[in-house]
C-alpha positions in Angstrom: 75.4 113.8 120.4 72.7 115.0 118.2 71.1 113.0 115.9 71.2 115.6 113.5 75.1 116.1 114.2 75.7 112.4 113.6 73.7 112.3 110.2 75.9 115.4 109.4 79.6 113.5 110.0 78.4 110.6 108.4 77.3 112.2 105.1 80.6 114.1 105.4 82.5 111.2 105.9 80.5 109.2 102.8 81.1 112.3 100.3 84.5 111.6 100.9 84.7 107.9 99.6 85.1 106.7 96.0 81.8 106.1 94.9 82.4 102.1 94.8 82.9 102.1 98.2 80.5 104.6 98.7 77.7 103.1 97.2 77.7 99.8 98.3 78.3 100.7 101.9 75.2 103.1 102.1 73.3 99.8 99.9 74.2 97.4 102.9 74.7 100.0 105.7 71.7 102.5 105.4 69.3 100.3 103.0 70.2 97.0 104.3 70.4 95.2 101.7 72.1 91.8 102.1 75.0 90.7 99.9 73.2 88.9 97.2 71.2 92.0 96.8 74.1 94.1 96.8 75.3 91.4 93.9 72.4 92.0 92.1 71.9 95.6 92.1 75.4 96.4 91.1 75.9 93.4 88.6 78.9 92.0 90.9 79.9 88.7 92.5 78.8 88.3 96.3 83.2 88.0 96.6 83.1 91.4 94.7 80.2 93.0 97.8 82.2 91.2 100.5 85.8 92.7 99.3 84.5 96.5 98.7 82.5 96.4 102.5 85.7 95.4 104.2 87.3 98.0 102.0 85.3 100.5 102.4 84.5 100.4 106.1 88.1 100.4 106.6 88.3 104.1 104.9 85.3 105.3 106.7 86.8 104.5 110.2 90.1 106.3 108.6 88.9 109.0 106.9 86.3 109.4 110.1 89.1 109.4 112.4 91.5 111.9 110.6 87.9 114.5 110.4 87.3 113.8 113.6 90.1 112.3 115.8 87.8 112.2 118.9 86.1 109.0 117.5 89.3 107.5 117.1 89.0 107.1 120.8 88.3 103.3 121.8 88.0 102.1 118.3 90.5 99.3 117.4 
């Protein structure tokens, strides 16, 4: 797949998310940032960072697989 293509999905995909989740998935995700940073910047706890990335990976695998049910292929 094309770069291009991927970058595409996964701003689709991100548009789609409440901003909270949003926002501190593309902070740990695409800046990596670690938690305490993530803490910092957003004026949370580290338990706070840790809760909203499980979160909000979990509704990027679902709202990735109902967009594009071929990725749900081998995910588990």
């Amino acid at each position: 797949m094309e770069r291009e293509e991927v970058a595409r999905i996964t701003q689709r995909v991100l548009d789609e998310l409440p901003e909270i989740f949003r926002t501190v998935l593309v902070l740990r995700e695409f800046e990596e940032l670690g938690y305490q940073d993530i803490a910092d910047v957003l004026g949370i706890s580290i338990g706070t960072v840790e809760s909203r990335l499980f979160r909000a990976r979990a509704r990027f695998k679902e709202r990735l697989t109902a967009l594009y049910p071929e990725f749900g292929e081998g995910w588990s």
